[in-house]
C-alpha positions in Angstrom: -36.6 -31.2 8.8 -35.0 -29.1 11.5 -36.9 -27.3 14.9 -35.3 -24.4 16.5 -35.9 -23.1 20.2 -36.9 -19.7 20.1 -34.5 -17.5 22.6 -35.5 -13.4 23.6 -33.6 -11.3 24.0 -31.7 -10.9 22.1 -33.9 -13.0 19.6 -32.2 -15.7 18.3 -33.2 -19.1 17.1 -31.0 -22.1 17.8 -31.2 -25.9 16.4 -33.2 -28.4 18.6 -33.2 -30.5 15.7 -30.9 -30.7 12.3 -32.1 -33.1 10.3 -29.6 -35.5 8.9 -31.1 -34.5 4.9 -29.9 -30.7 5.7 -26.0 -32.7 7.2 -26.2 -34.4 3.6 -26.8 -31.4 1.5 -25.3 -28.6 3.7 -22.5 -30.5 4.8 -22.6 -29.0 8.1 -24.5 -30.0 11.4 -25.9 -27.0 13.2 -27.8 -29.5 16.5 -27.5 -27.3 19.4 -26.1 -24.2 17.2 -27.8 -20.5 16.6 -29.2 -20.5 12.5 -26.5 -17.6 12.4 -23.7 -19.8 12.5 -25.0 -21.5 9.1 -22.8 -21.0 6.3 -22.7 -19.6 3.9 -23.7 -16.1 5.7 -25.8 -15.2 3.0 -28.0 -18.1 4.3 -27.8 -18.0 8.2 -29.4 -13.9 7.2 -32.3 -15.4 5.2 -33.0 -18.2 7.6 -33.1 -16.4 10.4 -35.1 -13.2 8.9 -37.7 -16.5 8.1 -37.8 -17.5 11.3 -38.3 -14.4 13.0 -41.0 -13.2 10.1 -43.2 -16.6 11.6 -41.9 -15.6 15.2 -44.0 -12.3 14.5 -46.5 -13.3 12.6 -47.2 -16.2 15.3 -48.8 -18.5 12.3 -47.6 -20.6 9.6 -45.5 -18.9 7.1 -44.0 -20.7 3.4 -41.1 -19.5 1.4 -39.1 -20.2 -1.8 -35.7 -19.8 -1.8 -32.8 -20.2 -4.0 -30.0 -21.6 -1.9 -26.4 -22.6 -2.4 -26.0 -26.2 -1.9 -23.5 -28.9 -2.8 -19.1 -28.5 -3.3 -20.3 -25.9 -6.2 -22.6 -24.1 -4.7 -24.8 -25.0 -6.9 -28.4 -22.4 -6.6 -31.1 -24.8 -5.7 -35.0 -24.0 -5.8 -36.0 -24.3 -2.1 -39.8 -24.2 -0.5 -39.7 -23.9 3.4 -42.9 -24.1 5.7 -42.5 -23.0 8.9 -44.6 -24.2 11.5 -44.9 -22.4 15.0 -45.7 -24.3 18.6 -45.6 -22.8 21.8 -45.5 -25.0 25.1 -47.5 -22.8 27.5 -49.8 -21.3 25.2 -48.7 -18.0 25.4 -45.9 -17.4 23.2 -43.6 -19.3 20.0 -41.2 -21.5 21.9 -40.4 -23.5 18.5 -40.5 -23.5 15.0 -40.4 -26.4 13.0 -39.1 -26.6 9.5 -39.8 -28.5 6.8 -37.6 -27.3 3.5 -37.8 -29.5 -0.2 -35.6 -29.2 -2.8 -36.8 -32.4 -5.1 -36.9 -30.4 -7.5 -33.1 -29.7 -8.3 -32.0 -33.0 -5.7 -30.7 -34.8 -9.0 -28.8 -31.9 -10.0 -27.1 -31.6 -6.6 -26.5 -35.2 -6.2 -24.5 -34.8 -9.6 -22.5 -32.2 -8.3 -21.7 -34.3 -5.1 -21.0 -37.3 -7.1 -19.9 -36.3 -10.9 -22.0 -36.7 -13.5 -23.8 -40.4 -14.0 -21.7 -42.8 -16.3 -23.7 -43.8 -19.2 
């Protein structure tokens, strides 16, 4: 999970919330950081074009990605739903995040941890 404050001008989205899944996988904590300092680049572009594709679109949006998690970067099939919230009604102040990879989580966790010992 992760929420971002939305910011204008320029439009930028930066981490209200990292959850500590994304610290895990990522190995890197982005609380209090714009989504363009996520690493690797390739990454903090996608994310943020995501973000600002809900920002615009002012509803829910979902995504598949193939990201590049783990020492390895290893790719890893992604779905994110984006949710949108405003506090006064009137415009996106947030976005809140919810990304699953369960789907490749054992392969990661090999690649963190070597393979399991039979």
């Amino acid at each position: 999970m992760g929420v971002v404050d939305v910011h204008l001008d320029p439009l930028d989205f930066i981490y209200r919330f990292w959850g500590s899944a994304h610290v895990e996988v990522l190995k890197q904590e982005l609380t209090g950081r714009s989504v363009t300092e996520m690493r690797p680049e390739s990454e903090a572009r996608s994310v943020f074009q995501q973000y600002a594709e809900t920002y615009e679109a002012c509803r829910p949006m979902l995504f598949e990605n193939i990201i590049s998690a783990g020492p390895h970067l290893l790719p890893m099939e992604e779905v994110s739903l984006r949710l949108p919230f405003s506090l006064d009604g009137e415009r996106i102040t947030q976005i809140l995040a919810f990304s699953d990879i369960r789907r490749d989580f054992k392969r990661l966790k090999e690649s963190f941890l070597g393979r399991p010992r039979r």
